[in-house]
Each structure stands twice: as C-alpha cells, then as structure tokens.
N, CA, C and O atoms as a GROMACS GRO file, in nm:
protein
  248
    1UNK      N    1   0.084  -0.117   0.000
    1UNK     CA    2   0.000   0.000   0.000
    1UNK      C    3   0.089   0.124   0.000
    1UNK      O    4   0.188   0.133   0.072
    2UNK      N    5   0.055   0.202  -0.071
    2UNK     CA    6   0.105   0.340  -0.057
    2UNK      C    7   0.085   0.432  -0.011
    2UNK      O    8  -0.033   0.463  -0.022
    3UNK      N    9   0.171   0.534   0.065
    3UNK     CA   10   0.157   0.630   0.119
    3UNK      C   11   0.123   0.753   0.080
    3UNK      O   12   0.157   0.796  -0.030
    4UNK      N   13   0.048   0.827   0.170
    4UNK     CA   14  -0.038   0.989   0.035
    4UNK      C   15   0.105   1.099   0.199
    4UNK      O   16   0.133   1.090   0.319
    5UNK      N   17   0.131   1.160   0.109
    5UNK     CA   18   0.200   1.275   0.133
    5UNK      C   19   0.075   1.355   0.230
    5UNK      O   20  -0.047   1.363   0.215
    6UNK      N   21   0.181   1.414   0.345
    6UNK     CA   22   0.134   1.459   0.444
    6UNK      C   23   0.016   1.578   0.405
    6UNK      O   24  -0.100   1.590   0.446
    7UNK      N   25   0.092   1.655   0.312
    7UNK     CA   26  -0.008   1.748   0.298
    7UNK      C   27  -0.135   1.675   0.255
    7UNK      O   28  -0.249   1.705   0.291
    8UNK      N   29  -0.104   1.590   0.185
    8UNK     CA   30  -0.257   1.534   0.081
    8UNK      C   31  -0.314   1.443   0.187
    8UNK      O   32  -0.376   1.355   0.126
    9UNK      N   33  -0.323   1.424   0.301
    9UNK     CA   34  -0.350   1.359   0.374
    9UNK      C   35  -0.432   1.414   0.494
    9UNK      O   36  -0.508   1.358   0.573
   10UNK      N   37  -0.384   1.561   0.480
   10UNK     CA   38  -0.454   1.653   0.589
   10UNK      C   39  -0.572   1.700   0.484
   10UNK      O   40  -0.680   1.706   0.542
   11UNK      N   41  -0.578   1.727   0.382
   11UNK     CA   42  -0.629   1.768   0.265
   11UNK      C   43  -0.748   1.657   0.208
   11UNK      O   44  -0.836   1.696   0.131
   12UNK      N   45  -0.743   1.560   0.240
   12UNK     CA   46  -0.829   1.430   0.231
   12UNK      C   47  -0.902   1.429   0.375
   12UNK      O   48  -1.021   1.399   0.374
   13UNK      N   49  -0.843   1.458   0.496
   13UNK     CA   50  -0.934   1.445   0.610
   13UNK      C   51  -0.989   1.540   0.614
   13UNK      O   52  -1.072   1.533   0.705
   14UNK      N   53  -0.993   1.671   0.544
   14UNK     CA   54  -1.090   1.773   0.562
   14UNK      C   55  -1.227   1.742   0.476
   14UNK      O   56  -1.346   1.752   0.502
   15UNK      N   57  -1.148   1.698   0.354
   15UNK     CA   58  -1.287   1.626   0.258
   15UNK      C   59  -1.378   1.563   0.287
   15UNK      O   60  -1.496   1.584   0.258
   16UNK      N   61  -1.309   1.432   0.382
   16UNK     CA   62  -1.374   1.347   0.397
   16UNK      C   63  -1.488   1.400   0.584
   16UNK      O   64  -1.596   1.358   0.623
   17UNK      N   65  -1.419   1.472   0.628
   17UNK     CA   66  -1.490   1.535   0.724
   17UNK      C   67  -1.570   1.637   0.725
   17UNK      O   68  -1.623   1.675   0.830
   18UNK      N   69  -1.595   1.713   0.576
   18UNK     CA   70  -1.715   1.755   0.524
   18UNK      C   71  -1.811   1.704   0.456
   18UNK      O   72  -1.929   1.739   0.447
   19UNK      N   73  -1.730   1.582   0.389
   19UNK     CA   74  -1.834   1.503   0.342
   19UNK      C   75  -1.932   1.425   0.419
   19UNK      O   76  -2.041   1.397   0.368
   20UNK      N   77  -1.886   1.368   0.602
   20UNK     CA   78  -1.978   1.264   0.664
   20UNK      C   79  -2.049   1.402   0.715
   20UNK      O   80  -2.166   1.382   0.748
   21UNK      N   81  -2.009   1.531   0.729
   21UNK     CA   82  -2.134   1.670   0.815
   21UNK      C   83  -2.238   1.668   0.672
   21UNK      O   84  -2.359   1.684   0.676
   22UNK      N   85  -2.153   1.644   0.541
   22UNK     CA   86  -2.294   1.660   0.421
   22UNK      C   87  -2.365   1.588   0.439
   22UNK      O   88  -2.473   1.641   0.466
   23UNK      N   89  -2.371   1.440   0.440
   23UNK     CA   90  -2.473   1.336   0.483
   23UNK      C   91  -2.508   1.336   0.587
   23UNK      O   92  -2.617   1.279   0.593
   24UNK      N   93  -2.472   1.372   0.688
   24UNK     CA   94  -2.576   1.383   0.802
   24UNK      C   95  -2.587   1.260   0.880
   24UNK      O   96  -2.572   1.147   0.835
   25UNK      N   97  -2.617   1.295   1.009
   25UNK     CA   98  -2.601   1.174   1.152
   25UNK      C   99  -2.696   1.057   1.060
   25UNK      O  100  -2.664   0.939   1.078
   26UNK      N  101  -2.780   1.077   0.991
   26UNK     CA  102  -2.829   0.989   0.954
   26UNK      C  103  -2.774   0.880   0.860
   26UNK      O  104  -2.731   0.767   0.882
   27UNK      N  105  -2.786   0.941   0.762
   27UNK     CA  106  -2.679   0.852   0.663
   27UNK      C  107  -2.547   0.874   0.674
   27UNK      O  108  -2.487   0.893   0.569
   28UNK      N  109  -2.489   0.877   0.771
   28UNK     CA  110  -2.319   0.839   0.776
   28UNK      C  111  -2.274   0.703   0.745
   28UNK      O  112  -2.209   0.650   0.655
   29UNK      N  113  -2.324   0.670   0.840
   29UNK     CA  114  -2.285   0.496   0.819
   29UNK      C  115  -2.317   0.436   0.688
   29UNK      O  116  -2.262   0.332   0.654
   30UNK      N  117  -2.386   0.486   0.627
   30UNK     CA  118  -2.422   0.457   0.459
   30UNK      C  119  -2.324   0.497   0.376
   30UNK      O  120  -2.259   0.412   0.315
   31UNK      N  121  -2.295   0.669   0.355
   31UNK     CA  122  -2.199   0.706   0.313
   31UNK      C  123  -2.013   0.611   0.336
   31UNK      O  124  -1.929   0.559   0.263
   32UNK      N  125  -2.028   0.633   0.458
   32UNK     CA  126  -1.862   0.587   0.486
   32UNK      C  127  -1.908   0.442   0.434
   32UNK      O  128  -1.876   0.434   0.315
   33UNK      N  129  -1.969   0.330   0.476
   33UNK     CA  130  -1.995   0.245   0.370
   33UNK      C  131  -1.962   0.196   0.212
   33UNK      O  132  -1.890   0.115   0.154
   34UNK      N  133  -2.065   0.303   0.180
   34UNK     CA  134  -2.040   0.343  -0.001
   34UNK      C  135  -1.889   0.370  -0.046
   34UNK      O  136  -1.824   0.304  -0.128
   35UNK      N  137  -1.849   0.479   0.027
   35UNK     CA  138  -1.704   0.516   0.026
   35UNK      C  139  -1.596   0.461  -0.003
   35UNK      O  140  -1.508   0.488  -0.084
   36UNK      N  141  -1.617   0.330   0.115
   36UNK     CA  142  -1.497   0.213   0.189
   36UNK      C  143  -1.549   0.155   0.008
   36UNK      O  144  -1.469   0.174  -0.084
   37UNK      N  145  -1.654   0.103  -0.014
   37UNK     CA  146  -1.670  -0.003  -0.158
   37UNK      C  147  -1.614   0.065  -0.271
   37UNK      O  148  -1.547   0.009  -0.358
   38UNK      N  149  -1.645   0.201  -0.265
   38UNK     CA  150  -1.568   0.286  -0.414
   38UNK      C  151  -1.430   0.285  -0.400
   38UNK      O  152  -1.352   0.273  -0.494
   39UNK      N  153  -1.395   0.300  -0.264
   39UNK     CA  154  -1.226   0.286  -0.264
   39UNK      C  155  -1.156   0.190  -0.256
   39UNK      O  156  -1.034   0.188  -0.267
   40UNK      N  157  -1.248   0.071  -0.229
   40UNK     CA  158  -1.175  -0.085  -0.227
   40UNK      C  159  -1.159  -0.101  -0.408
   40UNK      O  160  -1.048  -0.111  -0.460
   41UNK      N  161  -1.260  -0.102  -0.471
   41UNK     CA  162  -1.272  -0.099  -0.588
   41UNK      C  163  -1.191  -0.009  -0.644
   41UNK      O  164  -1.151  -0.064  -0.746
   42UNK      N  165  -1.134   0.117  -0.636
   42UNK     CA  166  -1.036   0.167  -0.702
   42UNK      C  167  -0.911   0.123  -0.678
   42UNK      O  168  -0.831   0.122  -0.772
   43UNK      N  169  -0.869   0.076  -0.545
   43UNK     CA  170  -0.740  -0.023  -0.522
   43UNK      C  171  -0.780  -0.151  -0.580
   43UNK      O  172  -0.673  -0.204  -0.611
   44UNK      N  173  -0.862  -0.216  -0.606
   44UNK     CA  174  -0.856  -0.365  -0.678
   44UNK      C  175  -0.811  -0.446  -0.608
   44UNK      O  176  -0.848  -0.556  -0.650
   45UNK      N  177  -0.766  -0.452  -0.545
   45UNK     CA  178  -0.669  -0.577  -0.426
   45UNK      C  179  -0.748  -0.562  -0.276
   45UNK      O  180  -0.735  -0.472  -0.194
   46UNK      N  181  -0.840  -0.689  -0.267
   46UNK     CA  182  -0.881  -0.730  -0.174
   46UNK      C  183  -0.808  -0.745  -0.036
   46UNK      O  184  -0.854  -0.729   0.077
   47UNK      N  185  -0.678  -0.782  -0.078
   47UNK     CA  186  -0.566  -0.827   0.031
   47UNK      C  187  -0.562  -0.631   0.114
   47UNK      O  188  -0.592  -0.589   0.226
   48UNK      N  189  -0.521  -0.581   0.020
   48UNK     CA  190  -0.479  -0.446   0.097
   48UNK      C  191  -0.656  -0.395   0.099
   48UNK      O  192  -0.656  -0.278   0.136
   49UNK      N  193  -0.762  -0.431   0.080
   49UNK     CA  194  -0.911  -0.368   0.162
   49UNK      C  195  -0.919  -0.441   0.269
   49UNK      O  196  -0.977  -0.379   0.358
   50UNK      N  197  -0.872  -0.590   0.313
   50UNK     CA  198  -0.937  -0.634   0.383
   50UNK      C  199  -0.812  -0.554   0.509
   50UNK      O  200  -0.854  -0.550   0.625
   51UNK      N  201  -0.672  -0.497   0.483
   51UNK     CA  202  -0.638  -0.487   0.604
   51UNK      C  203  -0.610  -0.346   0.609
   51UNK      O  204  -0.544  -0.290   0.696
   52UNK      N  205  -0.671  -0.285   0.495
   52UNK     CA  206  -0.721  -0.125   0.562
   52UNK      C  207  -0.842  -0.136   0.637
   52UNK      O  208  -0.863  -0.040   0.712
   53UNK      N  209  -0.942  -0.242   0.639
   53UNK     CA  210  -1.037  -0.270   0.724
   53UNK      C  211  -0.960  -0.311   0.884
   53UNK      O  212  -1.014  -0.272   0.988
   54UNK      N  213  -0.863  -0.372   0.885
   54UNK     CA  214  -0.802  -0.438   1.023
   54UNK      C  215  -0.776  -0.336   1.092
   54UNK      O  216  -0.817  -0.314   1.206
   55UNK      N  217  -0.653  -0.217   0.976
   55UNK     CA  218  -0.628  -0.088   1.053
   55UNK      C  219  -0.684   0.013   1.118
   55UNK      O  220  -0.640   0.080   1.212
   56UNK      N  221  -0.851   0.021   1.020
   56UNK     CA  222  -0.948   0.110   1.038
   56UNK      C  223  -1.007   0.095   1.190
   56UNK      O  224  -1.054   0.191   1.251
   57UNK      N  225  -0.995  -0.066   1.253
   57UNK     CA  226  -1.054  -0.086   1.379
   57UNK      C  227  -0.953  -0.101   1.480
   57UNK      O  228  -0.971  -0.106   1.602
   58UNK      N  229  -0.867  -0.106   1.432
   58UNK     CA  230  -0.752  -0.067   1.564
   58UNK      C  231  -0.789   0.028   1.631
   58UNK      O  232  -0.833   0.132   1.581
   59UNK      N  233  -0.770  -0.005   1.831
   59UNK     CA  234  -0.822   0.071   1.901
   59UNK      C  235  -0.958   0.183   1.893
   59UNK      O  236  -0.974   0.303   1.915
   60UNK      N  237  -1.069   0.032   1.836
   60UNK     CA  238  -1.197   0.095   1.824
   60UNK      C  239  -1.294   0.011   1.963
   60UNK      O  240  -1.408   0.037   2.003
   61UNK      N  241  -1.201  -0.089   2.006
   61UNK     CA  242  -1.304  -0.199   2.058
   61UNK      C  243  -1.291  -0.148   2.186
   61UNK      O  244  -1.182  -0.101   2.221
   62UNK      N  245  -1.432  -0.150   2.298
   62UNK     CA  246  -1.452  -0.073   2.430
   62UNK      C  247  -1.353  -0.160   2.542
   62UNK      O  248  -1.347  -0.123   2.660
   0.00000   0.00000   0.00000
C-alpha cells in the first residue's frame, strides 16, 4: 500500500470530514460504507481492503 504525502493527507481528512457533516447523523454509516466499496474498488486488491479494514478498527473496541 502506498503512502499519500502529508499534505494530501490533511487535505483528504478535511474532505472526507465535510463530506460525513454533508450526509448527516443519519446517513453516515451509509456514506462511509459506499465510500470504503468505491475505494476498495479503485485499489482492486482485496488483500490491501481487507487490512485497511483491520487498521481502520484498531483501538476501536470498548
């Protein structure tokens, strides 16, 4: 997997953190959903979705 340059990285979390306030408490979980499938699908490699999924839940569990 490759790395996005710092700037483009602060620059992607602003996007993506206007994008879940555009959809709304309601459909978030839909959106980030949709999202995760458009971007697994633009990487093509299951191997690196399934463990940006592993990373994504690191230190999520109570």
């Amino acid at each position: 997997m490759s790395t996005m340059p710092s700037e483009d990285f602060e620059a992607a979390y602003e996007a993506l953190a206007m994008a879940i306030d555009s959809a709304g408490p309601q459909r978030e979980a839909l959106f980030l959903t949709r999202l995760a499938l458009v971007l697994g699908h633009a990487v093509g490699d299951i191997a690196a979705f399934r463990n940006a999924i592993s990373i994504a839940l690191e230190g999520l569990a109570d």
